[in-house]
C-alpha positions in Angstrom: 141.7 149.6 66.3 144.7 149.0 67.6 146.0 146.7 65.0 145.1 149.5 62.5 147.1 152.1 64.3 149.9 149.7 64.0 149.6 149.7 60.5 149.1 153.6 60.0 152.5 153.7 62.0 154.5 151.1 59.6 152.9 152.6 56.1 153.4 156.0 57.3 156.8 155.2 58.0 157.4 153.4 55.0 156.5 156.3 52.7 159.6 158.2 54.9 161.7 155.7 54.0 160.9 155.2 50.4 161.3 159.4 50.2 164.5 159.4 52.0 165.4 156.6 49.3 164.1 158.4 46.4 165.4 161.7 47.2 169.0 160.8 48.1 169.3 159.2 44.5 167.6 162.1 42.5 170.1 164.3 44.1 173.0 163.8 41.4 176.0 166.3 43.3 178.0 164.5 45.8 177.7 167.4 48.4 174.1 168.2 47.5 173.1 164.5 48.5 175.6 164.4 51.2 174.2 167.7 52.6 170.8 166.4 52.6 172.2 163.1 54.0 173.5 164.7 56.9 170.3 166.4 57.8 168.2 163.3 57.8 170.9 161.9 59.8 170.3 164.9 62.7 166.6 164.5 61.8 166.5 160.7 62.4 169.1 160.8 65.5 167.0 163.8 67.3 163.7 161.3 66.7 165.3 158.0 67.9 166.5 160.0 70.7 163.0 160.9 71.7 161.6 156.8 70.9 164.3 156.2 73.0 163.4 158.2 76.0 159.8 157.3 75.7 160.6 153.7 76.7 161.7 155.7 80.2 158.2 157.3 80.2 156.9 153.4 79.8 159.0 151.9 82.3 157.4 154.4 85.0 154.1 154.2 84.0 154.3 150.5 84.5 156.0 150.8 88.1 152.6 153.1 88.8 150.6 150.2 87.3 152.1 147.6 89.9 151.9 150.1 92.5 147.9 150.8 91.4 147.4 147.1 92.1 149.3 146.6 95.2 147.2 150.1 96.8 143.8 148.7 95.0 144.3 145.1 96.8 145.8 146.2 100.2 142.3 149.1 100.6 140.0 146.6 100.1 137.1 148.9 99.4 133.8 147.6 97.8 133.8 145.9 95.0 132.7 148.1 92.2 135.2 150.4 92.8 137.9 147.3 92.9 136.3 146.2 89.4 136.9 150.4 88.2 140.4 150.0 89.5 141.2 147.0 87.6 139.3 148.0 84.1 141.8 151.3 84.6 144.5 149.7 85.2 143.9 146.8 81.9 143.3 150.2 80.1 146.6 152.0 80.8 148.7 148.4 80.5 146.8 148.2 76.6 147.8 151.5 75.9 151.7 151.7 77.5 152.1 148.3 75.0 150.9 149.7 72.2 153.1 152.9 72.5 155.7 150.5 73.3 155.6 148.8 70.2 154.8 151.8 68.1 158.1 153.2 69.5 159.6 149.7 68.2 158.3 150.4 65.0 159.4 153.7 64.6 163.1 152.5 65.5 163.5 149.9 63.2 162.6 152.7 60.5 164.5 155.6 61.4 167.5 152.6 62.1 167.0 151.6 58.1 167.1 155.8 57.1 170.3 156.1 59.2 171.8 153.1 57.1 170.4 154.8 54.0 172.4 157.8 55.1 175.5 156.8 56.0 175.3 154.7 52.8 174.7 157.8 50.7 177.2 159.2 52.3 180.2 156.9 52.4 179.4 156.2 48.5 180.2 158.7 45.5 
């Protein structure tokens, strides 16, 4: 599933990219495509932005993993709870790298549609 998600991410992204691409060169007026340029640009830098700060998000979410472990081996409680700890905690650390990656994934697109822009724009 999660492979599949990963591809949903990169096809969905894809078929942003290959709009951007497609509707910057049906736009024939300098300032028309440079207008629309511009707008992907904010577009793309106010979604990076947010990728960006969701690797923050990560980063604490895996100090509250390592701190989950360190409390769930110091109580030493019975042991089904320790196994319902640990299956918790695999559970979180699956899901924090997948977003991790999908956040990857999502730069290295809107990173190709700012160099789209900027070409569009820089070129009559």
């Amino acid at each position: 599933m999660t492979l599949l998600s990963y591809a949903y991410r990169i096809v969905s992204n894809f078929v942003f990219l290959g709009l951007v691409y497609f509707t910057l060169n049906v736009l024939g007026q300098y300032s028309q495509r440079a207008t629309v340029a511009i707008l992907l640009l904010v577009y793309a830098a106010m979604h990076a932005f947010s990728a960006v700060r969701s690797f923050y998000f990560f980063q604490r979410i895996e100090r509250l993993e390592g701190e989950t472990r360190r409390l769930a081996s110091a109580a030493g409680e019975g042991p089904n709870s320790a196994a319902s700890r640990k299956q918790i905690v695999a559970d979180v650390t699956g899901l924090r790298h997948a977003g991790e990656i999908k956040s990857y994934i999502d730069l290295l697109f809107l990173a190709l549609v700012i160099l789209l822009c900027i070409a569009k724009i820089v070129t009559n």
